[in-house]
C-alpha positions, 0 to 999 in steps of 0.5 A: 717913918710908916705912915698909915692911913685910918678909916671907917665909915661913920659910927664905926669907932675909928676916933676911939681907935684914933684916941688909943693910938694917940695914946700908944704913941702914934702921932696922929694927923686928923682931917676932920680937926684940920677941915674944921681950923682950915674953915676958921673965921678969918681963913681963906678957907672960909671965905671960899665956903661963904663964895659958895654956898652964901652967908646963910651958913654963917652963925651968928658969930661968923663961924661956920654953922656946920649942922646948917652946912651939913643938911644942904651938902649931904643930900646934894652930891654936887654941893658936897663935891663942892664943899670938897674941892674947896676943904680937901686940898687945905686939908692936905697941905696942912697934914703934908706940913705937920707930916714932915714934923714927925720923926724918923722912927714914928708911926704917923696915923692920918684919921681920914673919914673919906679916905676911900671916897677920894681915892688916898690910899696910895698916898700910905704905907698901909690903911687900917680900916675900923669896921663895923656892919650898918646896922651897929653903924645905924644903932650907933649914931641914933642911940648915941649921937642922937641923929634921927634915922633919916639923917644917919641913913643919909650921912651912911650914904653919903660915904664909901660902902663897907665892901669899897672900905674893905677892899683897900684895907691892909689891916682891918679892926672889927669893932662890931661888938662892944667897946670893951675888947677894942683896946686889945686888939687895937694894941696888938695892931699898934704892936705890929705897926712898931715892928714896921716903923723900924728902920 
């Protein structure tokens, strides 16, 4: 089995590059997905976000409101290293559960957005790391998620800076540019990851 850790800032691709190893075969583990079913109404998980941070981050449903959640932590260091102590250790008895599922032979893909910021990478046989400059980060999340500039800037901030990214990274994708050329050079690293995966 190789296990391979994915990052890359926010708006640099990494989930399109997360879809087409997916669809190449990689069995994916993705910690956004599981910090969402970890907060799940009726889970522990949540329970300890409500202790913490009060009902006013509930929807009217009883879910998480995440964008109410989101504007109180991503401007607070402390309160998002709150809300971290709580997810992140839910997140990774979860991934290490569906790891031990895998085959021998598998690539198996953890798409971690904050892989640099808590420090994982030794926890893989290698980290591909998504890149993309600020600016195409910026453009990206303005033009296409529809973030005002304030919110991308503070979310940006919020993560590893790209040298901090670069530094841990054993495979780096570029995807600077449009989108058109990402599945081949996506397919030429999940080629050399098959080679690595056999015993």
């Amino acid at each position: 089995m190789l296990k391979v850790g994915l990052t890359g800032g926010i708006g640099a691709g990494k989930s399109e590059v997360s879809r087409l190893f997916a669809a190449s075969g990689a069995v994916l583990i993705d910690a956004d997905r599981i910090a969402r079913e970890v907060v799940e109404p009726g889970t522990p998980g949540l329970a300890a976000v409500v202790e913490a941070f009060g009902e006013e981050i509930l929807a009217p449903d009883g879910s998480l409101d995440r964008p109410r959640l989101g504007s109180v932590v991503f401007a607070d260091a402390e309160r998002l290293a709150v809300l971290n102590s709580i997810v992140h250790p839910l997140v990774g008895a979860r991934s290490a559960e569906l790891e031990r599922t895998a085959a021998e032979d598998a690539v198996v893909v953890h798409d971690v957005p904050l892989l640099t910021e808590n420090g994982l990478a030794p926890l893989y046989d290698l980290v591909i790391v998504v890149d993309a400059s600020p600016e195409t980060q910026l453009d990206r999340l303005v033009r296409l998620r529809g973030m005002s500039e304030e919110d991308a800037r503070a979310r940006m901030a919020a993560q590893a800076t790209r040298d901090q990214r670069l530094e841990i990274a054993d495979i780096v994708i570029d995807n600077d540019g449009p989108l058109a050329g990402l599945g081949e050079r996506v397919a030429a690293v999940w080629a050399d990851l098959v080679r690595r995966a056999r015993p």
